[in-house]
C-alpha positions in Angstrom: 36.3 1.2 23.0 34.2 -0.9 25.2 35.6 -3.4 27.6 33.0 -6.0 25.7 35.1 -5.1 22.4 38.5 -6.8 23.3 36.0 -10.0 22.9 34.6 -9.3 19.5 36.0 -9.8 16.4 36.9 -6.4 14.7 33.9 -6.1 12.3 31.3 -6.6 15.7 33.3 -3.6 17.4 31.3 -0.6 18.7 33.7 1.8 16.8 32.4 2.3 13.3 36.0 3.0 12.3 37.3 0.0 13.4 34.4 -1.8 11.8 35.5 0.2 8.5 38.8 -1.0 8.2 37.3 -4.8 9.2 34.7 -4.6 6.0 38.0 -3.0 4.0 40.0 -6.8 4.4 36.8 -9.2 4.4 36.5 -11.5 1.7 33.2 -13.4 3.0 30.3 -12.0 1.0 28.0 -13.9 3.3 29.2 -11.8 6.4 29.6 -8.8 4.3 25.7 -8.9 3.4 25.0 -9.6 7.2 27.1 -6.4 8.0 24.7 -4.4 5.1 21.8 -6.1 6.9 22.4 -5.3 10.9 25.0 -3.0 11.2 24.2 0.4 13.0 26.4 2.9 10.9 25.4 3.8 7.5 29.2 4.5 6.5 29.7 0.8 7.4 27.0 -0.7 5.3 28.2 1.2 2.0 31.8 0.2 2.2 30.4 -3.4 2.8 28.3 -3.1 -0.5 31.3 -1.4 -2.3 33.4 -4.3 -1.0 31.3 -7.0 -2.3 31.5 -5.4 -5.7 34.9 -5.5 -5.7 35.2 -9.0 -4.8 32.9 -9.8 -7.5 34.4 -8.0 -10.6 
């Protein structure tokens, strides 16, 4: 973890993991399709489209 993290809400982390479990608990489909759009780690962005098909069934 980076000192910068402690700043950051969970879902900006550098740790992909942490990140994970942030996209796991979100309920904001808006930030969940910014996390598909930017984020870094391909494991992220699938769990944040798998997310936002849960929300919407």
């Amino acid at each position: 973890m980076k000192f910068s993290d402690i700043f950051l809400p969970k879902i900006a982390r550098s740790d992909p993991e942490v990140r994970k479990k942030a996209v796991e608990n979100e309920s904001n489909v808006k930030l969940l399709k910014q996390v598909i759009e930017k984020d870094s780690d391909s494991g992220v962005r699938e769990l944040a489209r798998k997310r936002i098909e849960e929300l919407r069934a």
